[in-house]
PyMOL Python script that loads the backbone (N, CA, C, O; Angstrom):
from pymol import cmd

cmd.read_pdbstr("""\
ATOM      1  N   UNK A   1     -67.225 -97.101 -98.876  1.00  0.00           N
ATOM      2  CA  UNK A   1     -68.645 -97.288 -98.759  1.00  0.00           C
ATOM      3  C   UNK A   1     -69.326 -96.032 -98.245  1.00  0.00           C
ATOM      4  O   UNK A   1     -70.427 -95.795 -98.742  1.00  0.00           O
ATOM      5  N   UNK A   2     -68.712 -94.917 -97.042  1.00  0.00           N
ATOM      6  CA  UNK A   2     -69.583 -93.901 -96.829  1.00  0.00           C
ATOM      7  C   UNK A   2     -69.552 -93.001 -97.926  1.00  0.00           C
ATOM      8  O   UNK A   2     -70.548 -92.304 -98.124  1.00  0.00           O
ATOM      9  N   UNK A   3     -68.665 -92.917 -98.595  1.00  0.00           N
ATOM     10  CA  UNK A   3     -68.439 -91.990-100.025  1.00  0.00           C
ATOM     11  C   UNK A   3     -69.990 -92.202-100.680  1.00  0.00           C
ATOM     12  O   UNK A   3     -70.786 -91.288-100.890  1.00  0.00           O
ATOM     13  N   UNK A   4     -70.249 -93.875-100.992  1.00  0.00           N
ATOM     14  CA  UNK A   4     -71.468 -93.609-101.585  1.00  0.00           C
ATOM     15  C   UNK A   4     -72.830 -93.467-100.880  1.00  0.00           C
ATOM     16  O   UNK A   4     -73.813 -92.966-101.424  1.00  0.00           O
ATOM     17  N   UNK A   5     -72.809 -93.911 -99.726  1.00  0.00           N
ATOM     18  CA  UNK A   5     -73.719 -93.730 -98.982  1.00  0.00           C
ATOM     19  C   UNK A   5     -73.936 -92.057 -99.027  1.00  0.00           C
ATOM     20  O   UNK A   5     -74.901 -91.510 -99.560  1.00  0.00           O
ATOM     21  N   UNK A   6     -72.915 -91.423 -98.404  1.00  0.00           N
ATOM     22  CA  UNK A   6     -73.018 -89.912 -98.614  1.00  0.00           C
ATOM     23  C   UNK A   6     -73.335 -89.338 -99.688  1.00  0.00           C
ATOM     24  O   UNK A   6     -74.055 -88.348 -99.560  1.00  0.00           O
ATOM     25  N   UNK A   7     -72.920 -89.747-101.101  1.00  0.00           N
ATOM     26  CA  UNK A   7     -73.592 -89.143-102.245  1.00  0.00           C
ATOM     27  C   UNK A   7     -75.141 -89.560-101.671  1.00  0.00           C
ATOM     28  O   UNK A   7     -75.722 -88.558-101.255  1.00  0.00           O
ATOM     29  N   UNK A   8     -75.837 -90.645-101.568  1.00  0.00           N
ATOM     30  CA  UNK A   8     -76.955 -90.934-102.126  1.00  0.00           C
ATOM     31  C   UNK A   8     -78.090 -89.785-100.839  1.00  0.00           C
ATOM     32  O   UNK A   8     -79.109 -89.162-101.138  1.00  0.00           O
ATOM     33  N   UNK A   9     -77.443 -89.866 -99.529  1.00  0.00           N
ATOM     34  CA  UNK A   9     -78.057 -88.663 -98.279  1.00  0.00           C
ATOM     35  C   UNK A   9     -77.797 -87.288 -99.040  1.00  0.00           C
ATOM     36  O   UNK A   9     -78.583 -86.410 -98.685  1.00  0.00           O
ATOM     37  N   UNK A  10     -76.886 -86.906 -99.992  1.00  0.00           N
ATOM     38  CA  UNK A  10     -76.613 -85.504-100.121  1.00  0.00           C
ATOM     39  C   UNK A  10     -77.754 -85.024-101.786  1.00  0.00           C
ATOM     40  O   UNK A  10     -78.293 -83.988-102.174  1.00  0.00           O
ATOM     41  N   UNK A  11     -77.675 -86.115-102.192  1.00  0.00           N
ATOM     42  CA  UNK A  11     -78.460 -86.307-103.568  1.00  0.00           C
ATOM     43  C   UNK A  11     -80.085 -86.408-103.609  1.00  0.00           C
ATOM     44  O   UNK A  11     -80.890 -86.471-104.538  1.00  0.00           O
ATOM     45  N   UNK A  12     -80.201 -86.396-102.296  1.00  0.00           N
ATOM     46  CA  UNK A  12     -81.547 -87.062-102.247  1.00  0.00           C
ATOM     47  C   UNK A  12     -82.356 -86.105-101.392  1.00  0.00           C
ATOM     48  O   UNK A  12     -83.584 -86.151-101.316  1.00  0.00           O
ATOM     49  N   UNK A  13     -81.265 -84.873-100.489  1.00  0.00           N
ATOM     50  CA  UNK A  13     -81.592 -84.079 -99.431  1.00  0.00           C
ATOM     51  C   UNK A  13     -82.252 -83.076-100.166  1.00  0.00           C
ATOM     52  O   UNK A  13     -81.988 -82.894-101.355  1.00  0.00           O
ATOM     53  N   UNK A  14     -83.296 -82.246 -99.405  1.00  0.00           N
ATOM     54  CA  UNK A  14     -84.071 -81.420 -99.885  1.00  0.00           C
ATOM     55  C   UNK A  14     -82.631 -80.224 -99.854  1.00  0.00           C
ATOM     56  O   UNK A  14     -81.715 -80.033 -99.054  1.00  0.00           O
ATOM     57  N   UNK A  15     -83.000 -79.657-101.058  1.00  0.00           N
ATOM     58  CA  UNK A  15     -81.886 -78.511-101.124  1.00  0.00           C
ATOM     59  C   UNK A  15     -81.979 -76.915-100.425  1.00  0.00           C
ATOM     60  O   UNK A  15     -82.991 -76.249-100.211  1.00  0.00           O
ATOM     61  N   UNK A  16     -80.771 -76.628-100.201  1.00  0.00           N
ATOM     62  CA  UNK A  16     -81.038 -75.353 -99.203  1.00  0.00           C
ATOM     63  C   UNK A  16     -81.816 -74.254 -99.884  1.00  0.00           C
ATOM     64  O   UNK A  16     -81.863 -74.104-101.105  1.00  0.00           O
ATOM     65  N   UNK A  17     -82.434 -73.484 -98.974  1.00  0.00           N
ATOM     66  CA  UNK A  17     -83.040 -72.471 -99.611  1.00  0.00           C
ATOM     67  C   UNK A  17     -82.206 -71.437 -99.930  1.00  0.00           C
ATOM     68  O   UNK A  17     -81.292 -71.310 -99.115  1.00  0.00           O
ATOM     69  N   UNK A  18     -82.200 -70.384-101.140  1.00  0.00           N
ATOM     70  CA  UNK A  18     -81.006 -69.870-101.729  1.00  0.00           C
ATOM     71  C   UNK A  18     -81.216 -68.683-100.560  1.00  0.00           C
ATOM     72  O   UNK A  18     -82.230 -68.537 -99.877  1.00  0.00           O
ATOM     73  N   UNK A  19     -79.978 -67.864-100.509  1.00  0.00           N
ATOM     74  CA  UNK A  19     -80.708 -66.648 -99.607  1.00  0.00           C
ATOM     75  C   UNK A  19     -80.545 -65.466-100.462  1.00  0.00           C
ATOM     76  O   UNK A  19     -81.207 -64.459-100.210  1.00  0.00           O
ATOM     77  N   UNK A  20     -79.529 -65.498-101.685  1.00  0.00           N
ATOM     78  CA  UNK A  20     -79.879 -64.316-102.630  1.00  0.00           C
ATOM     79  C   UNK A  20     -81.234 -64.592-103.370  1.00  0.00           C
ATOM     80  O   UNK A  20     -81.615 -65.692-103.770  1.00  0.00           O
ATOM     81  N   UNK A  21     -82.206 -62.824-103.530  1.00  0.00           N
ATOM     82  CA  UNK A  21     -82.713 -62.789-104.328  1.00  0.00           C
ATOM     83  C   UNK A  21     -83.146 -62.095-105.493  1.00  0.00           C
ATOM     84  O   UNK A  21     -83.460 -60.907-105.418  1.00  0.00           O
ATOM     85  N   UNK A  22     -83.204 -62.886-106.828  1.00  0.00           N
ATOM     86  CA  UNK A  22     -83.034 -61.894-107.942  1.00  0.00           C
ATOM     87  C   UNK A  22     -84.786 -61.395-108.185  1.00  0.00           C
ATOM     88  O   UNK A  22     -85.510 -61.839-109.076  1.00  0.00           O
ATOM     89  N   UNK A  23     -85.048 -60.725-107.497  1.00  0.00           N
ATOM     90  CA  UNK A  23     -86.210 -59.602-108.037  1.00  0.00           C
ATOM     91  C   UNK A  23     -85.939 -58.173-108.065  1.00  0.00           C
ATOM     92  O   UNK A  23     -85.062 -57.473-107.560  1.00  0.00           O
ATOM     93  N   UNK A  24     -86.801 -57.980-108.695  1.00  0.00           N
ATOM     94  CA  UNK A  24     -86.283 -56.231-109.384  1.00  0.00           C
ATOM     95  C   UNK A  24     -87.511 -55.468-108.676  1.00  0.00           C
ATOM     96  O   UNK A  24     -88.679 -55.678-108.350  1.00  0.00           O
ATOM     97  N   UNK A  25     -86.563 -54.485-108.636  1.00  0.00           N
ATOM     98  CA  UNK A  25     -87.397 -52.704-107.583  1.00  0.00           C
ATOM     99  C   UNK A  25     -89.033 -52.611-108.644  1.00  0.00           C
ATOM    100  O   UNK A  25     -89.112 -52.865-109.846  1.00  0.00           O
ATOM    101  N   UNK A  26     -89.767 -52.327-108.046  1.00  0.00           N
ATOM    102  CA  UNK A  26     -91.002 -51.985-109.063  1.00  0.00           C
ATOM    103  C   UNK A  26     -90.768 -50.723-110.201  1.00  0.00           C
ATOM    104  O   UNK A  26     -91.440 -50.545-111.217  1.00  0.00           O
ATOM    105  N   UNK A  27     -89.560 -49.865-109.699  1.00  0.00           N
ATOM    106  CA  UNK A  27     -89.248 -48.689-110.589  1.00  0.00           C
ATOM    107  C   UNK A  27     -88.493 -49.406-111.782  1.00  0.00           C
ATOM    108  O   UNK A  27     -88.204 -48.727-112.768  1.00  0.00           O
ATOM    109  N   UNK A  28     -88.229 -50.475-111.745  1.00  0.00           N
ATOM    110  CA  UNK A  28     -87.201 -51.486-112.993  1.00  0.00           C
ATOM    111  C   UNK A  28     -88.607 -51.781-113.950  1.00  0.00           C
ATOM    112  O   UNK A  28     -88.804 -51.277-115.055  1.00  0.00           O
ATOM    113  N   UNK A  29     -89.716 -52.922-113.087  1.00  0.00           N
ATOM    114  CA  UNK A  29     -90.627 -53.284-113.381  1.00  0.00           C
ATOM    115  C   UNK A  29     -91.534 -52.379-114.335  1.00  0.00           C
ATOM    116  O   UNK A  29     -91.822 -52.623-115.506  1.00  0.00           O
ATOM    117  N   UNK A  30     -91.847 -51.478-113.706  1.00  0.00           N
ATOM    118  CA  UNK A  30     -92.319 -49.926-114.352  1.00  0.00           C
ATOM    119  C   UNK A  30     -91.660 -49.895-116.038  1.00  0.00           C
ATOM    120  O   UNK A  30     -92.187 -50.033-117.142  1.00  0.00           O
ATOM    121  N   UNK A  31     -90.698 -49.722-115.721  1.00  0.00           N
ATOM    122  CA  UNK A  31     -90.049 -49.239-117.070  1.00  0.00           C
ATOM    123  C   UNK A  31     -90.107 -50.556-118.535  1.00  0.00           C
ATOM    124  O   UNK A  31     -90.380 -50.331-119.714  1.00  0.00           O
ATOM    125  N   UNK A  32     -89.798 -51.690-117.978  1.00  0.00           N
ATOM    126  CA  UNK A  32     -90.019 -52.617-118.991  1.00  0.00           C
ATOM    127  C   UNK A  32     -91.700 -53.221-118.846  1.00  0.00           C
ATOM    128  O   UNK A  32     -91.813 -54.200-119.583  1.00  0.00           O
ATOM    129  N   UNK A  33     -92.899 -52.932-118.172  1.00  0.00           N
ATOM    130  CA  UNK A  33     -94.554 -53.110-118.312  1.00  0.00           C
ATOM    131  C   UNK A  33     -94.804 -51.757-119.090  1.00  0.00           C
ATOM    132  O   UNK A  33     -95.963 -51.523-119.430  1.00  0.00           O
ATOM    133  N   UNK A  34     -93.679 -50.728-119.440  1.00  0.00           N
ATOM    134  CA  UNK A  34     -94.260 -49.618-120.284  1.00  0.00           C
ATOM    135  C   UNK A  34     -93.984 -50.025-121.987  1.00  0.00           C
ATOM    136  O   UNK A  34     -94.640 -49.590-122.934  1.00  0.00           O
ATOM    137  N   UNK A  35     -92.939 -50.886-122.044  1.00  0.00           N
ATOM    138  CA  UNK A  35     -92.524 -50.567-123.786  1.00  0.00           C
ATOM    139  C   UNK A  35     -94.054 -51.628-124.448  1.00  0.00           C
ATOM    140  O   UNK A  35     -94.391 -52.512-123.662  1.00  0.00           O
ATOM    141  N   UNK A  36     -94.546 -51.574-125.228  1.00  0.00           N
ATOM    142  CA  UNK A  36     -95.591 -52.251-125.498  1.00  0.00           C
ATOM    143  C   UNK A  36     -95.367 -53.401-126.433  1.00  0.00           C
ATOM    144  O   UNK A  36     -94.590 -53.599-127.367  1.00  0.00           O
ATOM    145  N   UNK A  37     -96.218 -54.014-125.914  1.00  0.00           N
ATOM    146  CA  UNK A  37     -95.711 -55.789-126.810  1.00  0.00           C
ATOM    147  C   UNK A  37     -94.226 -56.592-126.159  1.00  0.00           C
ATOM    148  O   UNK A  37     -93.518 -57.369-126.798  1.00  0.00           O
ATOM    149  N   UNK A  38     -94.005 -56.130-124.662  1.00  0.00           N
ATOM    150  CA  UNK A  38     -92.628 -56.534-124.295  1.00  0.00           C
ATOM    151  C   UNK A  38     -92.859 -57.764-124.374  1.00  0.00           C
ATOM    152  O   UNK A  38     -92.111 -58.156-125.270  1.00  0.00           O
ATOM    153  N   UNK A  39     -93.684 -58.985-123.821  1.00  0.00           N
ATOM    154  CA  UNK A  39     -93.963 -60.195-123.852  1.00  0.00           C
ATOM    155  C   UNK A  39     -93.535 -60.633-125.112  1.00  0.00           C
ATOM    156  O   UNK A  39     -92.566 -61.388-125.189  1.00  0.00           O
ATOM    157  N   UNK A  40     -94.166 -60.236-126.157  1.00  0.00           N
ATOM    158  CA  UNK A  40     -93.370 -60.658-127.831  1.00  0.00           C
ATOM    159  C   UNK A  40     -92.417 -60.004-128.543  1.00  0.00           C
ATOM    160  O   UNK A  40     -92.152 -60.178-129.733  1.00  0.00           O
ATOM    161  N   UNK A  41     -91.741 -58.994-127.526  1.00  0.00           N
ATOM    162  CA  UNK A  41     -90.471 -58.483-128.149  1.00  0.00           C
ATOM    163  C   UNK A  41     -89.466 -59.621-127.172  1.00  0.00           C
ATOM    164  O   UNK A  41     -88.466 -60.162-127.646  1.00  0.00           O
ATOM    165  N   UNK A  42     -89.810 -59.780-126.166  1.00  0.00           N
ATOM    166  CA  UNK A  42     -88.912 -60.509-125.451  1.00  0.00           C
ATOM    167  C   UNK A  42     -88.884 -62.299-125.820  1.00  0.00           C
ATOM    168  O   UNK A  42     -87.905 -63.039-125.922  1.00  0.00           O
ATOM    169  N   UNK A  43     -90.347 -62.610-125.961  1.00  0.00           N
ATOM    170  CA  UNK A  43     -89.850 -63.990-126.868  1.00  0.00           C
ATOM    171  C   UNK A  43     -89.142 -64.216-128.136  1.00  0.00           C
ATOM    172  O   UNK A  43     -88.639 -65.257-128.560  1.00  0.00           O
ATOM    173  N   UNK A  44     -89.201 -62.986-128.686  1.00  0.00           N
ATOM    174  CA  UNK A  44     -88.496 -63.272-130.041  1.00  0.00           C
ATOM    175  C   UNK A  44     -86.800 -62.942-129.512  1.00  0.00           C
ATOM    176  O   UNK A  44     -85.955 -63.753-129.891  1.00  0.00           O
ATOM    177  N   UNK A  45     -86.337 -61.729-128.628  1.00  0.00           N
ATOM    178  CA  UNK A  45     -85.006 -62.171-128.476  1.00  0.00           C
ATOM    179  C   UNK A  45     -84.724 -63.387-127.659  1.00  0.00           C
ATOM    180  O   UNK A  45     -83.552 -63.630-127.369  1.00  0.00           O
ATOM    181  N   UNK A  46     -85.694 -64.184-127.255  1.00  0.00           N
ATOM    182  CA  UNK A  46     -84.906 -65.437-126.512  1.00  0.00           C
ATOM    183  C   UNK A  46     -84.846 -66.288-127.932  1.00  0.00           C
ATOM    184  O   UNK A  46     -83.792 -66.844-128.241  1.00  0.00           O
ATOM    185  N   UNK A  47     -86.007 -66.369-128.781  1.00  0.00           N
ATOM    186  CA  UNK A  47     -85.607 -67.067-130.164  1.00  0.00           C
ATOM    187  C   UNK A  47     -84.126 -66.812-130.825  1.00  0.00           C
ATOM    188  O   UNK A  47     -83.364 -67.669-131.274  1.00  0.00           O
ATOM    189  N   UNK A  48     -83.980 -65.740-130.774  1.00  0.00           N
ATOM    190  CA  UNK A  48     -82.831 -65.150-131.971  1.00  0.00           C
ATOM    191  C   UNK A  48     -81.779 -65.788-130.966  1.00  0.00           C
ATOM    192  O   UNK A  48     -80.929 -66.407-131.606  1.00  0.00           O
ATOM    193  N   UNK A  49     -81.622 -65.822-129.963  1.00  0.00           N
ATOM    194  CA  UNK A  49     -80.423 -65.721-129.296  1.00  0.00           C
ATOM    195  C   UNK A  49     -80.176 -67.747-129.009  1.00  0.00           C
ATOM    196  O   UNK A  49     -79.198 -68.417-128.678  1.00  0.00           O
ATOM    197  N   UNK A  50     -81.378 -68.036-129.295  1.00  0.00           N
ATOM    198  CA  UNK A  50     -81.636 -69.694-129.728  1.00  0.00           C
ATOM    199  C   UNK A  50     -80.649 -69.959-131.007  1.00  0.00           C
ATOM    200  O   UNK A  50     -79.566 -70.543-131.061  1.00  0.00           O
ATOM    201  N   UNK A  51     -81.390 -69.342-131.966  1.00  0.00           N
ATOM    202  CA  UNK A  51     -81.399 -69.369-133.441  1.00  0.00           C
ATOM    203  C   UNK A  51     -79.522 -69.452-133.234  1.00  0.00           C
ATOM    204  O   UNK A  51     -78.862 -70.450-133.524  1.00  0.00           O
ATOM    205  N   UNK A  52     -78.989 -68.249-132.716  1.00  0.00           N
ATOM    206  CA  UNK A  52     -77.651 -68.078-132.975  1.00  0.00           C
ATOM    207  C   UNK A  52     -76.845 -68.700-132.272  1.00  0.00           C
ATOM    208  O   UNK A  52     -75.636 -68.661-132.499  1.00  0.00           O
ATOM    209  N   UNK A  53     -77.486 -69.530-131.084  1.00  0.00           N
ATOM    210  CA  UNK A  53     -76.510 -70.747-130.269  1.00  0.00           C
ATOM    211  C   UNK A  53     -76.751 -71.841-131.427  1.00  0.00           C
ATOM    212  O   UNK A  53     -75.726 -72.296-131.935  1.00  0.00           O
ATOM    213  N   UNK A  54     -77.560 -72.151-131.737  1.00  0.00           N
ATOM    214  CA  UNK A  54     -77.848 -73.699-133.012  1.00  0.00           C
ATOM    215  C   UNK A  54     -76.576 -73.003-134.229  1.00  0.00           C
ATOM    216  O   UNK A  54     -75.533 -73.643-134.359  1.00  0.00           O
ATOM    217  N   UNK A  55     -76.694 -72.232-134.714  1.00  0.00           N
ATOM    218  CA  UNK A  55     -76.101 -71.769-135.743  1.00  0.00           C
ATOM    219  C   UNK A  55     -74.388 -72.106-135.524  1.00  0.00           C
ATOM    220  O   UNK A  55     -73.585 -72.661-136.274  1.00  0.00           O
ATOM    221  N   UNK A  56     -74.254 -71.582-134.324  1.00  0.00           N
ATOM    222  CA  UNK A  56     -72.642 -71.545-134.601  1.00  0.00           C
ATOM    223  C   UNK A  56     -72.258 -73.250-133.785  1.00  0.00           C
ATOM    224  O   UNK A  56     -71.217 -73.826-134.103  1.00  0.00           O
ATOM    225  N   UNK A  57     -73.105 -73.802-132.887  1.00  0.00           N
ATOM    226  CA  UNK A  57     -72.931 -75.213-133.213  1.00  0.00           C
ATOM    227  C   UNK A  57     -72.564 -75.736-134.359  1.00  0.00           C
ATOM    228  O   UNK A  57     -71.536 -76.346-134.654  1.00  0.00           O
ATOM    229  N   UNK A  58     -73.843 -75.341-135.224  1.00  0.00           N
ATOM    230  CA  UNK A  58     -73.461 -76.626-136.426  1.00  0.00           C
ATOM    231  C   UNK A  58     -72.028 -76.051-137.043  1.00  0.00           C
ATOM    232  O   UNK A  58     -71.189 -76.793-137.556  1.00  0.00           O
ATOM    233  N   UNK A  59     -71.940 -75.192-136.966  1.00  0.00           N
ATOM    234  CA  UNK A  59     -70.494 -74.501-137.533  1.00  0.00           C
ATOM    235  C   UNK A  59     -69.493 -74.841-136.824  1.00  0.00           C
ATOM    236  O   UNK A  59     -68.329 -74.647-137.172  1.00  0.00           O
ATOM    237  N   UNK A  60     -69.782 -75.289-135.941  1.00  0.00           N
ATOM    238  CA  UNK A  60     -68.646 -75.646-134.916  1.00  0.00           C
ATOM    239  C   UNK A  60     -68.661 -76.932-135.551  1.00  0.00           C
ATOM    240  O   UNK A  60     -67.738 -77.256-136.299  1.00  0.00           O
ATOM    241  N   UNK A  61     -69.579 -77.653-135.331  1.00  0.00           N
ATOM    242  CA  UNK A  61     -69.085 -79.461-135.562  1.00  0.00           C
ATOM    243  C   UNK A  61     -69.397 -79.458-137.155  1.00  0.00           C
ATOM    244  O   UNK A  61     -69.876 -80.534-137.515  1.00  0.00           O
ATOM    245  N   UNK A  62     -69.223 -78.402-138.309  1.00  0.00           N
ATOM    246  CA  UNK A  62     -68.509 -78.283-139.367  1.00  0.00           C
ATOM    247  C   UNK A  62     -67.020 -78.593-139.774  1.00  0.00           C
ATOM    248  O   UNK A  62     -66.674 -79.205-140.785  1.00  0.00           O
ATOM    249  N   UNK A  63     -66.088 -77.986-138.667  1.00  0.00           N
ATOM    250  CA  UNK A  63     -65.231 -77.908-138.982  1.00  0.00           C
ATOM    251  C   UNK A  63     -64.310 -79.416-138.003  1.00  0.00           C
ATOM    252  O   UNK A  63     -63.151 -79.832-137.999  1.00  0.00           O
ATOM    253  N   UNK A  64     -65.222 -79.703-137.496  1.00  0.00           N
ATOM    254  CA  UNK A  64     -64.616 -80.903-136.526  1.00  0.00           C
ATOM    255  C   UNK A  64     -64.421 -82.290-137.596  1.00  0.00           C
ATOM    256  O   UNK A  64     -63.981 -83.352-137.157  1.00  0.00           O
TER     257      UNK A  64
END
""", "prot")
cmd.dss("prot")
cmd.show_as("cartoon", "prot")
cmd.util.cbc("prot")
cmd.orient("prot")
């Protein structure tokens, strides 16, 4: 019974605050606010890189 009791206190607890953090130096920042159109060069590689996880799925459960 504390097994589930304890899931439901640990599940339900506000979660710790992380203490790594991933932000970048403004000299990083700098360099990718210079290439122009990064906003729609960068949505289209999150597309493609979409496009090519769906792709080799269905190829995967092709051969299944």
């Amino acid at each position: 019974m504390t097994a589930i009791s304890n899931f439901f206190v640990v599940a339900f607890a506000t979660p710790p605050i992380p203490e790594v953090s991933y932000t970048f130096s403004d000299d990083v920042l700098a360099v990718f606010n210079a290439i122009p159109h990064w906003d729609l060069i960068k949505t289209i590689m999150g597309l493609a890189v979409l496009v090519i996880i769906a792709l080799s799925t269905f190829k995967i459960l092709q051969h299944i």
